[in-house]
C-alpha positions, 0 to 999 in steps of 0.5 A: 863484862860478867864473863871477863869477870869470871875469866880474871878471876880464873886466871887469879887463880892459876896465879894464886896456886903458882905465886903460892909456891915460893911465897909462903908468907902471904898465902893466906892473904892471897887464898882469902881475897881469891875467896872475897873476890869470887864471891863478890863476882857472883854477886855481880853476876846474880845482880846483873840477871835481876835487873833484866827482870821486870822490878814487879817480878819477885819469884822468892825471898833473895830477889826480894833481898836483891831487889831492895839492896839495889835501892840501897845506894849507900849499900852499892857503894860501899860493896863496889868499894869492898870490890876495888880495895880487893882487886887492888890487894891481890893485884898490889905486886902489878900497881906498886911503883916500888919494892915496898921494902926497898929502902931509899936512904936518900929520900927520907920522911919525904912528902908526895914526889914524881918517884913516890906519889904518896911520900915516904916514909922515916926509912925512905920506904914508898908510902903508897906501895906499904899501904897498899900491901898492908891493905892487902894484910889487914883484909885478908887477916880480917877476913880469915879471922870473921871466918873462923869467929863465925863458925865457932860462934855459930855452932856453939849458939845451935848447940845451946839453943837446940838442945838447951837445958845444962847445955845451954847453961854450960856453954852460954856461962863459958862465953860470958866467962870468956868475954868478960876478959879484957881483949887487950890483955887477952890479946897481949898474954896470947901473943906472949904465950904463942908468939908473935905470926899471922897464923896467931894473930888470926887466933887471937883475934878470931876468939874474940867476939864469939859471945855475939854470934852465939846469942843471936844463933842461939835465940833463933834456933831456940825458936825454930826447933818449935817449928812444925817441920823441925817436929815433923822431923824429930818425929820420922826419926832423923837424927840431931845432927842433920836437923840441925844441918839441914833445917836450923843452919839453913833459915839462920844464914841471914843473920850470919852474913850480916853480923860476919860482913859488919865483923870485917870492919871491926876486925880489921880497926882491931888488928890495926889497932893491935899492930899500933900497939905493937902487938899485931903484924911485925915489921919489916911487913907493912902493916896500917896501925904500925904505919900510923904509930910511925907516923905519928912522930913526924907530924910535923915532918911529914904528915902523909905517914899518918893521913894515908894509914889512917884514911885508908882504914877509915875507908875500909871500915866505913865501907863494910859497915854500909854494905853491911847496914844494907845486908841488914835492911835488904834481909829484914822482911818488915821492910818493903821497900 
């Protein structure tokens, strides 16, 4: 099974890289759920190897880590629920029934029928086909947005906690600054600035929450450039930069991954919501705040445009934040069960 699992996501790639040169536009949707999905298979196979082990045998920190992930159940729900919606967004071309653009003026604002399982919607458009490319959109924008947001937050959170001083103060001030905007219009004045595209709704979103990761960065390396093996190694003359590389970045990796797994969902319930107010993707590419802003003038006429929209968001949020609750207390040394 693990092996088929490594083998599918090879051939993933193989047709990432060929799909890649006609479809410029969903590139990057296509390169971070190959990203998502690797990893997430690693994680499946690193979990596998544990449960072989006797539930006594704890020889480091990360078995202990997976051993109380595994408890979780909540936790394992959510993850295996992140790993379906991936598999289905980077297969949608094989599991839609229709084009999603494909436009059927002969069967408008419909509910659930044998050519449309989930309806259609005010242009004769495949409720369920949209969704599914619209999921696809929404989670690989999240994603590559967490991504950049991690990094910037990160480094500049090591900066100021490892040198401190005017450093600290000028870098922590700025971010204050920068977060006291309203992201609303923030995010209208940069779309109107850079235009509307995928590339830039990454960057707008991406700079927003920044002051998060830096704080928490910051308050951890503050505390571990006092530690004997960082003066240790100030001592014997190796420079800033790969201390902290090599002894700061390393022992900070815990909080990251928590605070970027629980970033996603609010990543993605931003985009959808900037897509509602016309701000996130533009049609004619699906998009779940634009379905859900379509869908609420036919309520009346048909309500499965706005339930499967908004339930799917619910369940792509609901399950990053349990996988991420569950990175959260699996990391945490002061629980022990």
């Amino acid at each position: 099974m693990l092996r088929f699992v490594l083998i599918f996501n090879v051939v993933l790639l193989l047709w990432f890289v060929g799909e890649a040169k006609t479809n410029t536009d969903t590139i990057v949707s296509y390169g971070i759920f190959l990203l998502l999905t690797v990893l997430l298979g690693v994680m499946q196979l690193v979990m596998s190897r544990r449960r072989k082990q006797r539930e006594d045998d704890i020889r480091t920190a990360w078995d202990l880590m997976w051993r109380k992930l595994r408890r979780n159940k909540s936790a394992m729900a959510g993850m295996w629920v992140v790993t379906a919606l991936c598999y289905v967004a980077i297969l949608a071309p094989f599991l839609v029934p229709v084009d999603p653009y494909n436009m059927d003026w002969g069967a408008m604002s419909l509910g659930p029928t044998a050519g449309h399982w989930l309806g259609t919607d005010e242009m004769g458009r495949d409720t369920l086909a949209r969704t599914i490319y619209a999921t696809r959109v929404a989670m690989g924008i999240g994603l590559l947005a967490v991504v950049l947001n991690s990094l910037l937050g990160t480094s500049l959170g090591l900066l100021a906690g490892y040198y401190g001083g005017k450093t600290d103060n000028i870098i922590m001030r700025l971010l204050e600054f920068w977060n006291s905007i309203p992201f609303i219009l923030l995010a209208i004045a940069l779309m109107a600035a850079l235009g509307s595209g995928l590339f830039n709704l990454v960057l707008v979103v991406s700079l927003t929450g920044i002051l998060e990761f830096a704080r928490i960065i910051r308050g951890d390396s503050q505390l571990l450039k006092k530690a004997d093996y960082v003066n240790a190694a100030r001592v014997m003359g190796i420079p800033n930069r790969q201390i902290l590389r090599r002894h700061i970045l390393p022992n900070c990796l815990a909080p990251i991954i928590v605070m970027a797994t629980l970033r996603i969902g609010e990543t993605i319930l931003t985009i959808a919501g900037l897509s509602f107010l016309g701000l996130g993707v533009q049609p004619p590419m699906p998009s779940l705040g634009s379905m859900l802003a379509n869908g609420q003038q036919f309520l009346y006429e048909n309500i499965y445009m706005s339930i499967v929209p908004g339930s799917v968001i619910l369940l792509i949020v609901l399950a990053f934040n349990l996988f991420g609750d569950g990175l959260r207390d699996a990391l945490d040394s002061r629980i022990t069960q």
